[in-house]
C-alpha positions in Angstrom: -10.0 19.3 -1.5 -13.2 16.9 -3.1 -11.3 14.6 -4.4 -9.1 13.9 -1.0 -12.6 12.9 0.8 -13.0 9.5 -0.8 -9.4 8.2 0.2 -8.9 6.2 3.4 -6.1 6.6 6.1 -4.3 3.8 7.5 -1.2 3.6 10.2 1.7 1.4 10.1 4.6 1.0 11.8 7.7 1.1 9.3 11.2 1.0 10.2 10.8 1.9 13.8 8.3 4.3 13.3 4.7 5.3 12.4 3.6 6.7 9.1 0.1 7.0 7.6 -0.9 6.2 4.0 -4.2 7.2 2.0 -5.6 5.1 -0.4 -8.4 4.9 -1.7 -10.9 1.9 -0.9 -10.4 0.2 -4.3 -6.9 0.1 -3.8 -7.2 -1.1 0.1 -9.1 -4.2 -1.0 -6.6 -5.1 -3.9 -4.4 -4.9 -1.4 -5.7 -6.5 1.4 -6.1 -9.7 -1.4 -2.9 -9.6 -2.4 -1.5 -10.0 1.0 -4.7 -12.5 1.8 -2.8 -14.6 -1.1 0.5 -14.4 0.3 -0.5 -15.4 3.2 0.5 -12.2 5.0 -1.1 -9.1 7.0 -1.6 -6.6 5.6 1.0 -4.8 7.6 3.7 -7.1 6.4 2.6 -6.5 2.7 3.2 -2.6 3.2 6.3 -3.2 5.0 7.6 -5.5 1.8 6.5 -3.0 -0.7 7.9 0.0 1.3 11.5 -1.7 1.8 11.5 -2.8 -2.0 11.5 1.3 -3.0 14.3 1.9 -5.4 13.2 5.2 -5.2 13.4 6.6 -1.8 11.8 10.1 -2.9 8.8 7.6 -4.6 5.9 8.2 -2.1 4.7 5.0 -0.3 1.1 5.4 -1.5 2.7 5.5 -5.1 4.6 2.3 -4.9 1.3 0.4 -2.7 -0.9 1.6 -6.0 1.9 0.1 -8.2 2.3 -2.9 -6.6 -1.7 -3.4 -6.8 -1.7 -2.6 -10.7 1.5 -4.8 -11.1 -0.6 -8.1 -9.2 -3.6 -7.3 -11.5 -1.4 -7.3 -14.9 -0.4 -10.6 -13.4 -3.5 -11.9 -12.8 
C-alpha cells in the first residue's frame, strides 16, 4: 500500500494496555503543539482525546486527526 508508507507509528499505553496509532507526520507535529500548549506529554494528550470518544467504534487515529483540525479552526 503507497500511500500507508508516509504515516508514522507510535505506542501508547491506554487503559492498561498498549495500542499503536499511525499518523502521518503533519498530524504528529500538530499534535505534539497542541499538547506543548497544554502543558502536557504527548502521551497524556492521546490518552484525553481517546477517553473523550463518544464513539467507541470511531478509530483512535480518527478522533487524534479531529482533535488536530478542531485546535486549528480554533486557532
Amino acid at each position: 500500500m503507497p500511500a500507508a508508507r508516509h504515516l508514522q507509528k507510535r505506542s501508547f499505553a491506554l487503559a492498561g494496555h498498549r495500542t499503536s496509532v499511525a499518523l502521518e507526520p503533519e498530524f504528529w507535529a500538530a499534535l505534539e503543539a497542541i499538547a506543548q500548549r497544554r502543558g502536557l506529554s504527548l502521551a497524556a494528550l492521546v490518552t484525553e482525546v481517546d477517553t473523550a470518544r463518544t464513539d467507541p467504534s470511531q478509530p483512535l487515529a480518527s478522533a487524534l486527526r479531529l482533535q488536530a483540525l478542531a485546535e486549528a479552526q480554533r486557532r
